[in-house]
C-alpha positions as CSV (number, residue, x, y, z in Angstrom):
1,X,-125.2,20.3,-83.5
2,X,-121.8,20.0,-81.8
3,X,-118.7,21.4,-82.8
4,X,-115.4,20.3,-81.6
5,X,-112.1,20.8,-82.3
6,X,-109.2,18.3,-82.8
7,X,-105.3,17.8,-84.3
8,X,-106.8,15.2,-86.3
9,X,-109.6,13.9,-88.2
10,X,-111.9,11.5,-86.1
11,X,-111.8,7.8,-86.9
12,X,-115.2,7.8,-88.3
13,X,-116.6,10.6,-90.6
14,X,-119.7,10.5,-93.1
15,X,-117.9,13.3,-94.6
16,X,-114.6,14.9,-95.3
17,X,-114.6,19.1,-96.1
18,X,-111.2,20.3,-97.7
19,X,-110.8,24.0,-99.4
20,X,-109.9,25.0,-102.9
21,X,-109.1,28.2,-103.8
22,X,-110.6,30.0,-107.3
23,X,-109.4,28.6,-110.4
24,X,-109.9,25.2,-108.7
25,X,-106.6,25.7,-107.4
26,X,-106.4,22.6,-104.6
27,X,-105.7,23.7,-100.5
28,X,-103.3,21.8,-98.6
29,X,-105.6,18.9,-97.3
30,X,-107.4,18.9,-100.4
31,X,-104.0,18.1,-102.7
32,X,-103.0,15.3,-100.1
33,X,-106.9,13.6,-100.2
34,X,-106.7,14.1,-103.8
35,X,-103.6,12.2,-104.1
36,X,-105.2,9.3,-101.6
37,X,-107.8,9.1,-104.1
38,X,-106.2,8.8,-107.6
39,X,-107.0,12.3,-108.7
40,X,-111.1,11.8,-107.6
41,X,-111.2,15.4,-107.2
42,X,-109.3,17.1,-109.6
43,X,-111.3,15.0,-112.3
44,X,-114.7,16.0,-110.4
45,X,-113.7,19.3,-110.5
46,X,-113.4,18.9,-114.6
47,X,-116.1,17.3,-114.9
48,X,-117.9,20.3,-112.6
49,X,-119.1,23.6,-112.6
50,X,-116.5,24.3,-109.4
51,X,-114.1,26.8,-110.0
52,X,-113.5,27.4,-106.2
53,X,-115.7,30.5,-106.1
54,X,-116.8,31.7,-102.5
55,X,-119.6,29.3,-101.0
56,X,-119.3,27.0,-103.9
57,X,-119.4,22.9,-103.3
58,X,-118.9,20.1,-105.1
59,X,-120.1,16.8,-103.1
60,X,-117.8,13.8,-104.3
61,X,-119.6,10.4,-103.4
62,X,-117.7,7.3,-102.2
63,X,-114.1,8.2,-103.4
64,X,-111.5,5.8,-104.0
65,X,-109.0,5.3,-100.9
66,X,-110.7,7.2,-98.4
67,X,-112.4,6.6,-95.1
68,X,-115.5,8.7,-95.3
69,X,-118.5,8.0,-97.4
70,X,-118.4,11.9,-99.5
71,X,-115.2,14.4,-99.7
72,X,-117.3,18.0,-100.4
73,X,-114.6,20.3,-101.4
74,X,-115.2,24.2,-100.2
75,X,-114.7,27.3,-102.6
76,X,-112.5,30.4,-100.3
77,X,-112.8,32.4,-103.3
78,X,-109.9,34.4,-104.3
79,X,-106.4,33.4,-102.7
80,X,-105.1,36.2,-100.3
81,X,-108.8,37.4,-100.1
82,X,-109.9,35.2,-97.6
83,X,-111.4,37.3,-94.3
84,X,-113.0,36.7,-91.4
85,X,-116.8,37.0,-93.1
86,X,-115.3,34.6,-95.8
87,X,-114.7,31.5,-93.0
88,X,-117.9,32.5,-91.3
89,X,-120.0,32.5,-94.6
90,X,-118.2,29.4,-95.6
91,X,-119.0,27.6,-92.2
92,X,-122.7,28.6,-92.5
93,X,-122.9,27.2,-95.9
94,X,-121.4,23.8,-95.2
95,X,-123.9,23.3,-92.7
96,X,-126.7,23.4,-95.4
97,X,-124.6,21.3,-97.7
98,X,-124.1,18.5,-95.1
99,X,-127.6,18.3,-94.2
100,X,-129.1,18.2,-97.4
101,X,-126.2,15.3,-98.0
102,X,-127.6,13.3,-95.1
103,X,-124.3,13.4,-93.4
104,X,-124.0,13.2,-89.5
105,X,-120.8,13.4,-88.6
106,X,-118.2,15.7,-90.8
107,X,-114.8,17.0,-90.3
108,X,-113.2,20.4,-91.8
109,X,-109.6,20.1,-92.4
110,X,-108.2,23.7,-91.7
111,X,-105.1,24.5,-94.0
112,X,-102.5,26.4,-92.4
113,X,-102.7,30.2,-93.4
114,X,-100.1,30.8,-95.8
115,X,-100.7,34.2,-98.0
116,X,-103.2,36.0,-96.0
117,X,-103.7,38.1,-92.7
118,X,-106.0,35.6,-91.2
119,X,-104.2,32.8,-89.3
120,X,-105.3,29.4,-89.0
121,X,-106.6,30.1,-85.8
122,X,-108.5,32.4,-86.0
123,X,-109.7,30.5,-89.5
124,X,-110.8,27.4,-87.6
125,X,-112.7,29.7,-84.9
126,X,-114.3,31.8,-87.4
127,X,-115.7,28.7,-89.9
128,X,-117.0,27.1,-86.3
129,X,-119.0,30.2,-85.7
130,X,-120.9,30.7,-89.2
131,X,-121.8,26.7,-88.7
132,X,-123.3,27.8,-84.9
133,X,-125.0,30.6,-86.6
134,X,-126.8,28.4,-89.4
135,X,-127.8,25.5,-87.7
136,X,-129.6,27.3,-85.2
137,X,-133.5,26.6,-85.3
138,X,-136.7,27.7,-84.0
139,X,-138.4,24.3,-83.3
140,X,-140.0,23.8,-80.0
141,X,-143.5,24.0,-80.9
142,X,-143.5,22.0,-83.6
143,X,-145.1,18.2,-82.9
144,X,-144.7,16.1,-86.3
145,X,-141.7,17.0,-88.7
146,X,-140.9,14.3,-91.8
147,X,-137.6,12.6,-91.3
148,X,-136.5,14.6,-94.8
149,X,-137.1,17.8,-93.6
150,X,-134.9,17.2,-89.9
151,X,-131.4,18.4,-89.9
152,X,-129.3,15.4,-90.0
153,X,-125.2,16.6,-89.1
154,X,-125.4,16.5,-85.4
155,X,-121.5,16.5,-84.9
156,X,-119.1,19.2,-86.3
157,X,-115.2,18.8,-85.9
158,X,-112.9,21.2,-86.9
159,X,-109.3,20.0,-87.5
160,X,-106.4,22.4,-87.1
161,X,-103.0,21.6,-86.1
162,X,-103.6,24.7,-83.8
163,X,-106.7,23.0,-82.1
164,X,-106.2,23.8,-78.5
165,X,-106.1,27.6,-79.7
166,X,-109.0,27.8,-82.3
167,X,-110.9,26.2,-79.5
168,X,-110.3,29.0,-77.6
169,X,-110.8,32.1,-79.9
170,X,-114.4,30.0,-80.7
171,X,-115.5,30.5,-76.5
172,X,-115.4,34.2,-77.2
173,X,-117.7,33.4,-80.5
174,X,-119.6,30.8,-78.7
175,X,-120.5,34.1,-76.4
176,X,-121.6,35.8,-78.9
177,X,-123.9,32.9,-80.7
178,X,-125.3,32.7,-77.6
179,X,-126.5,36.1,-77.7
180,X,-127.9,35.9,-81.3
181,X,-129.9,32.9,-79.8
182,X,-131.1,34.5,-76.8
183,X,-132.1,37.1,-79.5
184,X,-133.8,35.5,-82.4
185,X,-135.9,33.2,-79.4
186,X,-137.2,36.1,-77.9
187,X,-138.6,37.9,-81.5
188,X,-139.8,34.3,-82.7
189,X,-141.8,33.2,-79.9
190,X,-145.3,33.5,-80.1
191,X,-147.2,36.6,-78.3
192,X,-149.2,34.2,-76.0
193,X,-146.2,33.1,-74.5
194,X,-143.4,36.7,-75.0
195,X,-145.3,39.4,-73.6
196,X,-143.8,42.5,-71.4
197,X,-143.8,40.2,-68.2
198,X,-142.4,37.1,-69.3
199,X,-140.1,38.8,-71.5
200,X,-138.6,40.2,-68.2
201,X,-138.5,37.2,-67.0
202,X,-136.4,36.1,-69.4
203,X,-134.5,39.1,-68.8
204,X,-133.9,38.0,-65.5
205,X,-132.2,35.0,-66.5
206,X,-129.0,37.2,-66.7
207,X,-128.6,37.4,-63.7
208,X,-126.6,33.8,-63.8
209,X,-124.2,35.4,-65.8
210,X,-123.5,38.6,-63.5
211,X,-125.8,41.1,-65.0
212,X,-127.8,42.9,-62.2
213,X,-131.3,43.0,-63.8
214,X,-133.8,45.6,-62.3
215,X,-138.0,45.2,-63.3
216,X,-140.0,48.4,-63.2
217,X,-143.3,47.4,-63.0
218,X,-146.6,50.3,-64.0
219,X,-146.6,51.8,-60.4
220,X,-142.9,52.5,-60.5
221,X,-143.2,54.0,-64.4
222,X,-145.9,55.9,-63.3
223,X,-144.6,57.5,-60.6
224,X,-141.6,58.1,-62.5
225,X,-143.8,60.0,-65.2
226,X,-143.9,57.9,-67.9
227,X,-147.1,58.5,-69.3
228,X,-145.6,57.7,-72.9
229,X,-144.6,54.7,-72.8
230,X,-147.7,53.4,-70.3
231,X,-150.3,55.4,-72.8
232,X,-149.2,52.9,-75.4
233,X,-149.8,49.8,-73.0
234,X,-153.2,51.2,-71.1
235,X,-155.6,49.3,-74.3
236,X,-153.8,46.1,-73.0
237,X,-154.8,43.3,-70.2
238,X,-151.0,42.4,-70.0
239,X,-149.3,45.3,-67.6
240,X,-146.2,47.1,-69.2
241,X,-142.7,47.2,-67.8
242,X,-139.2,48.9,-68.3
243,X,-136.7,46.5,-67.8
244,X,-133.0,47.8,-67.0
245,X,-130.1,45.5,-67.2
246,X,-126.6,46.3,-66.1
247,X,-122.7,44.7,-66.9
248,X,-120.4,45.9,-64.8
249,X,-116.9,44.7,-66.8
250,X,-115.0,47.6,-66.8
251,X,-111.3,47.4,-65.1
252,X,-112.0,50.9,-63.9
253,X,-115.2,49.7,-61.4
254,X,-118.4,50.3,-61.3
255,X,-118.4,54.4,-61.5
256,X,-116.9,54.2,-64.9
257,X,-119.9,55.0,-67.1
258,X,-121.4,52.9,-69.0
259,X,-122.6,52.6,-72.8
260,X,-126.2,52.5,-72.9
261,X,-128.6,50.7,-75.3
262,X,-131.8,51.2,-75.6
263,X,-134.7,49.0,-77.4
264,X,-138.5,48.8,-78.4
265,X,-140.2,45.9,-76.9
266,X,-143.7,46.2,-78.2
267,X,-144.4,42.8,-77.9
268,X,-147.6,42.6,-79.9
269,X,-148.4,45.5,-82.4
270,X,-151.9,45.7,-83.6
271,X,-151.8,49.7,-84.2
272,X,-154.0,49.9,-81.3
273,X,-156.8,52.0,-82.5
274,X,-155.5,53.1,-85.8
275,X,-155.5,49.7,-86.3
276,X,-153.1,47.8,-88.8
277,X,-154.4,45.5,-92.0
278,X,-155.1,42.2,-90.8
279,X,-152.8,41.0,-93.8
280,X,-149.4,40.4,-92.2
281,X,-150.6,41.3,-88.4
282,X,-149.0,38.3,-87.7
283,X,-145.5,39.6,-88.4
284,X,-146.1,42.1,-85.2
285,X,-145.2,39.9,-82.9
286,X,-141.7,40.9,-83.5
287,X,-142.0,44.4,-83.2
288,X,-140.0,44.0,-79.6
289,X,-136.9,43.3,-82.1
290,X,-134.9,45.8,-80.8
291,X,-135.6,44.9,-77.1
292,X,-134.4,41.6,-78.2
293,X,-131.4,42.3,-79.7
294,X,-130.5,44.7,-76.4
295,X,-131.2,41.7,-73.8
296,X,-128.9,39.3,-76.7
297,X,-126.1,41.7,-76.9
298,X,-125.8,42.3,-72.7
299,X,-126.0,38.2,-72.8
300,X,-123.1,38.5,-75.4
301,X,-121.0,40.9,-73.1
302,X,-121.6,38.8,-69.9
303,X,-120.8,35.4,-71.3
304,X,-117.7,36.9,-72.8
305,X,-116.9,38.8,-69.8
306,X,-116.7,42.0,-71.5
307,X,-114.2,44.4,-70.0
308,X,-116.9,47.5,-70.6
309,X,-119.6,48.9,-68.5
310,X,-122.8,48.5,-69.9
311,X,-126.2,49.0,-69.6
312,X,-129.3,47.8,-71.6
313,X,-133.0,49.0,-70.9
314,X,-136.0,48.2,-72.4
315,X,-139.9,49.1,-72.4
316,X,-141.9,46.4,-72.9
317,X,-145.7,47.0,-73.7
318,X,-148.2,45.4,-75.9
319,X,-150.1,47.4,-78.2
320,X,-153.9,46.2,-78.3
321,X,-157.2,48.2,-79.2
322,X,-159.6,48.2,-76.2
323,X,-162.2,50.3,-74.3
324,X,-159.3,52.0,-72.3
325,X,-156.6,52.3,-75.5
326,X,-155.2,55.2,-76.2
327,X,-157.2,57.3,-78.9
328,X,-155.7,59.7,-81.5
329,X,-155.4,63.0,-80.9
330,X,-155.0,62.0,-76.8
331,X,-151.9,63.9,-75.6
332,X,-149.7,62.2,-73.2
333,X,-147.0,63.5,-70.7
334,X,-143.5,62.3,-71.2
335,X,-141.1,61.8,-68.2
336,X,-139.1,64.4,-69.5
337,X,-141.7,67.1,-68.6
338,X,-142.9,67.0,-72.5
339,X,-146.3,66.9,-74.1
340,X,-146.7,64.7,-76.8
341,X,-150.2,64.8,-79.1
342,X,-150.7,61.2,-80.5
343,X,-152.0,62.1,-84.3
344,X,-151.5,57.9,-84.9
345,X,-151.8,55.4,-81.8
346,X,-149.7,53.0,-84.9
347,X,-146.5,55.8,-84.2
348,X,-146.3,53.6,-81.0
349,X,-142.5,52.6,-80.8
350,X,-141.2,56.1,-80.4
351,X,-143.5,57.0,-77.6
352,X,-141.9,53.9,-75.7
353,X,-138.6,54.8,-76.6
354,X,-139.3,58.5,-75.6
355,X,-139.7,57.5,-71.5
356,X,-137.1,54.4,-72.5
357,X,-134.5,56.7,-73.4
358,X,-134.8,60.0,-71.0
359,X,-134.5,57.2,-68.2
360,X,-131.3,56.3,-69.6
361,X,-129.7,59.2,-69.7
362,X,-131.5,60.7,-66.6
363,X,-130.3,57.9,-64.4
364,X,-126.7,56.6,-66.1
365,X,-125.1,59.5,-67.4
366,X,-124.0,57.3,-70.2
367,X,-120.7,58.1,-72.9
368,X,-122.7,57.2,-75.5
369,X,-126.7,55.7,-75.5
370,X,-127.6,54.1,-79.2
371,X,-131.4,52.9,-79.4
372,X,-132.7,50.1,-81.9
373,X,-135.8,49.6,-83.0
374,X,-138.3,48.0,-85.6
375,X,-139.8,51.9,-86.1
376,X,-140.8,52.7,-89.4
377,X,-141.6,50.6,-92.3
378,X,-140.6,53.9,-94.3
379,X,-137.0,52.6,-93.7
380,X,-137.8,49.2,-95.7
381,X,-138.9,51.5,-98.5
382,X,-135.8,53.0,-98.3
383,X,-133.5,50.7,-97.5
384,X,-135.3,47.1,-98.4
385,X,-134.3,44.1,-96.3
386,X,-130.3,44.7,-97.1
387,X,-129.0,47.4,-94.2
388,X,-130.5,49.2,-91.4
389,X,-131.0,52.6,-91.2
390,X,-128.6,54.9,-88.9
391,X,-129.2,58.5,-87.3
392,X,-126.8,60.3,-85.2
393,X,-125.9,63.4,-83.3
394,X,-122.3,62.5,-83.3
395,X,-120.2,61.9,-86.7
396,X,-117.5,59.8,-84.8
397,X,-120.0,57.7,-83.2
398,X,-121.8,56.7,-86.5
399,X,-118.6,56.0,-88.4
400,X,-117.7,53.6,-85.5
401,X,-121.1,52.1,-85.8
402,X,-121.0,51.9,-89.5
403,X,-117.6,50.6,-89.4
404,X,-118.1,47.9,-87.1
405,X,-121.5,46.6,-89.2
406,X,-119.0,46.6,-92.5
407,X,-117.0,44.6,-90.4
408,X,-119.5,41.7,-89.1
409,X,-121.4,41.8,-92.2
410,X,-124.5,43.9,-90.4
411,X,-124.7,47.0,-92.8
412,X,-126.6,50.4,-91.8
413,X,-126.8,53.2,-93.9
414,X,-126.9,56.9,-92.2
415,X,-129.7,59.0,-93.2
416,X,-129.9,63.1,-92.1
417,X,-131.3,64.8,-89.3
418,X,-132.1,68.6,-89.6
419,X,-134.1,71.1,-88.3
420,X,-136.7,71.4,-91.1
421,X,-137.5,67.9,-90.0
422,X,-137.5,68.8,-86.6
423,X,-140.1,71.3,-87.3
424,X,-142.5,68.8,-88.5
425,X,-143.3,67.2,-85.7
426,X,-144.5,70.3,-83.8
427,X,-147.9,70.4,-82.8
428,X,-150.3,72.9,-82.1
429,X,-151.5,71.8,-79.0
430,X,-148.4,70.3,-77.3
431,X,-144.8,70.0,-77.5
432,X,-144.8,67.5,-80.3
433,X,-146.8,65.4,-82.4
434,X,-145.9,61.5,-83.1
435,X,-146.3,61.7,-86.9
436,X,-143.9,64.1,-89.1
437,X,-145.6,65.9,-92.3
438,X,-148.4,63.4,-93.8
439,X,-146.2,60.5,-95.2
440,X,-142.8,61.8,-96.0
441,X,-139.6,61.5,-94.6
442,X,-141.4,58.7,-91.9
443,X,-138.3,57.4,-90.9
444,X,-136.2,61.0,-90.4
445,X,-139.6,62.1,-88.4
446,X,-139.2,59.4,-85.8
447,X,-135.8,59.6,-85.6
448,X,-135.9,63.7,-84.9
449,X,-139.3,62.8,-82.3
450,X,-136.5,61.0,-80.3
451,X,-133.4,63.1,-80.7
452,X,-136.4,65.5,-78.6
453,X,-135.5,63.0,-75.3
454,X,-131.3,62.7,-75.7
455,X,-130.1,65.6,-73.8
456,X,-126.5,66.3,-74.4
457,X,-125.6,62.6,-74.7
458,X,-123.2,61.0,-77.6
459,X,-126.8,59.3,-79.5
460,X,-127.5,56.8,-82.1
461,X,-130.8,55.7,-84.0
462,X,-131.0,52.5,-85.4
463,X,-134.0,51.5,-87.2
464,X,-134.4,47.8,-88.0
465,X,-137.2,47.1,-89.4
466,X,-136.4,45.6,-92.7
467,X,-133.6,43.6,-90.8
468,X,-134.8,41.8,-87.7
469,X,-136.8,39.1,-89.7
470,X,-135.7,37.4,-93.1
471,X,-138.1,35.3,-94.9
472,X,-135.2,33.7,-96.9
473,X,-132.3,31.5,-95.9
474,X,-128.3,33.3,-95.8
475,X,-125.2,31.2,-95.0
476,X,-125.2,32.6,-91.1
477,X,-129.3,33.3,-91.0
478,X,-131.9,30.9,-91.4
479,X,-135.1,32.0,-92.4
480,X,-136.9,33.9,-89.5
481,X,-135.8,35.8,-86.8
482,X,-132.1,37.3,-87.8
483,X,-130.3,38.9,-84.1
484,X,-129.6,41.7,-86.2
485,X,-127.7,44.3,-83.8
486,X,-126.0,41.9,-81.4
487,X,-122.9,40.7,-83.7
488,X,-123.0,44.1,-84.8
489,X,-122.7,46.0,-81.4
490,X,-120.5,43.4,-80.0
491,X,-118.3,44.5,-82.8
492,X,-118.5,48.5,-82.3
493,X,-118.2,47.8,-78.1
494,X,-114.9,45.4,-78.5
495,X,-113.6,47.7,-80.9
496,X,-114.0,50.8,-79.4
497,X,-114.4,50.8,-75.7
498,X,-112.7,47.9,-74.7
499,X,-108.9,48.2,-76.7
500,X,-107.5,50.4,-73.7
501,X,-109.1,48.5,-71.0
């Protein structure tokens, strides 16, 4: 779909999209169109359940005196109330309106801001981004599609009479979209074609945008001592790597360190030799979610041309049962120097993330390294498919976080740390065992297993396993793969580390 941005409507529109606020009280555009048409809308809005409510519509077919064939007027919600996440949402659901209408070509008419803190710039930009956001789709492999089922709005145009400048504040978003897409491609894709090489490949792609992008293939991990993360890939045929991929944006050069993220790239998850129910195996190709949602969120900072430092690594193995997997009750050495017995070869993530995230810190001395992963499905008991779950050794740092996922519309929700939890993971043969204290706490265990390889460093968990896939439709998320993370840490990054620069 393509969205552009003009001072006035184009000549030729299927349809016409004006706002209304609650208590069907009309928008600027709206009142002049309604006028046009001899009252067509406020007597469809009688005759209608509209009241103007946030993400409502009412589709008005062939009105009288106007040049389009439909006029769907948009519920804001509230007057005064209207935010950022309000356009966004907004923009999303228009998108699914339109298409199920038919229409091909629509136009928004923008109102000028009048009693709220959000101008009508930054209105226009932000409805343009929830419409990027829904209509992306996951298509490619699919050969025969009905003509009914096909999105039909292939043109987008947003009206403003501030169009030059909405179409800039929507290049910073388009950034950012393109990091989401970069995202949910890489956790939808099958595992016959995303596995740890071509995923770095993909990786590599960066590179076009000015990321330096740095593969270390099993030779180099080993020597490095990362028997963690390679014990979790030695059961596969397809060789593990650590991928490292660096933005340098900040004004003060290269040697100003760098914010570090972290992800799990298991590209394939069958438990290995505790192996998972074949009932919803199929879901595990996207257990490299938070892998994903690092490479999407250095895209995100490149395209935009972030003025941070920042670096993103990622281990990328596939988890397979085989005559040379790792067994339970193996114990593995870490990079760090520490033992680790494997009580479950399922507890896979956090023995990647382990050698992942003592590379990090060993080799960027980083002002703050968050990791994300799909760890636990404890954290979906907890926390269902609503927020992800948040562990930190810093309070300031997860206030930022949870501030800047409040703020996108990308919730977490901090659970504790503690050294009674700690103590559960000790094992009696080695340093540490991979599973806490039979099935409780799961999520608090995993999260305390990798607090084990942070050092000193300003950390943050985030476990996103009830987030990274939806199997329902929201106004900026269609159904699959969900780039939870990128929007959010764009967010937290612009926020705080890049005010100043």
């Amino acid at each position: 779909m393509k969205i552009t941005f003009s001072d006035s409507p184009p000549d030729k529109a299927d349809a016409i999209v004006v706002t209304a606020f609650a208590g069907r009280h009309l928008g600027a555009a709206a009142k002049s169109i309604d006028e046009k048409s001899d009252a067509t809308l406020t007597r469809a809005m009688r005759a209608s359940r509209f009241s103007g409510a946030k993400e409502q519509f009412l589709d008005i077919l062939m009105p009288a005196g106007i040049d389009a064939s439909r006029v769907v007027v948009a519920g804001l919600g509230k007057r005064g109330s209207v935010k950022a996440l309000t356009l966004q949402n907004l923009g999303g659901g228009l998108v699914a309106q339109l298409n199920r209408s038919g229409a091909a070509r629509a136009a928004v008419l923008v109102d000028e801001a009048d009693d709220d803190n959000l101008p009508t710039t930054a209105r226009a930009a932000n409805l343009a981004f929830g419409a990027c956001l829904s209509a992306y789709r996951f298509d490619k492999y699919r050969t025969k599609e009905k003509p009914e089922t096909k999105p039909t709005l292939s043109e987008l145009t947003i009206v403003s009479k501030s169009s030059g400048k909405a179409k800039a504040a929507f290049a910073r978003f388009q950034a950012l979209a393109d990091g989401v897409f970069l995202t949910r491609d890489l956790v939808s894709e099958p595992p016959n074609v995303i596995y740890p090489q071509t995923f770095a490949e993909r990786a590599k792609s960066l590179s076009d945008l000015g990321v330096d992008v740095e593969i270390l293939d099993e030779a180099k991990m080993r020597k490095l001592g990362m028997g963690a993360l390679l014990g979790v890939g030695q059961g596969s045929a397809r060789d593990s790597r650590l991928v490292v991929m660096r933005w340098n944006g900040s004004p003060k050069g290269a040697d100003d360190p760098p914010l570090a993220f972290v992800g799990k790239g298991v590209t394939f998850d069958t438990g290995g030799i505790s192996i998972k129910p074949s009932g919803g195996m199929e879901e595990m190709k996207w257990d490299m979610g938070g892998a994903g949602v690092v490479a999407g969120l250095i895209k995100s900072l490149a395209g935009r041309q972030a003025k941070v430092n920042a670096v993103g690594v990622v281990g990328l193995v596939e988890n397979m049962p085989s005559g040379t997997a790792q067994r339970p009750s193996d114990v593995v050495k870490t990079m760090s120097g520490q033992t680790i017995e494997v009580i479950n070869t399922d507890a896979e993530g956090r023995l990647v993330l382990a050698d992942a995230l003592w590379y990090c810190q060993a080799t960027f001395s980083p002002r703050a390294m968050i990791d994300l992963a799909t760890l636990t499905g404890a954290i979906i008991v907890a926390l269902g498919s609503y927020r992800a779950g948040l562990f930190a050794n810093d309070d300031g740092l997860a206030k930022k976080i949870t501030a800047a996922g409040d703020a996108v519309g990308e919730q977490v929700w901090r659970l504790p740390l503690g050294e009674r939890y700690d103590k559960d993971i000790n094992s009696q043969i080695a340093d540490m065992k991979n599973l806490g204290k039979n099935r409780e706490a799961g999520s608090i265990a995993a999260a305390q297993f990798l607090q084990r390889f942070v050092n000193d460093v300003t950390w943050a968990h985030i476990d996103i396993a009830g987030v990274a896939w939806s199997k329902q439709d929201t106004a900026t998320v269609p159904k699959g793969a969900t780039g939870f993370g990128v929007r959010l840490l764009d967010r937290f990054v612009a926020d705080n580390y890049e005010a100043d620069a």
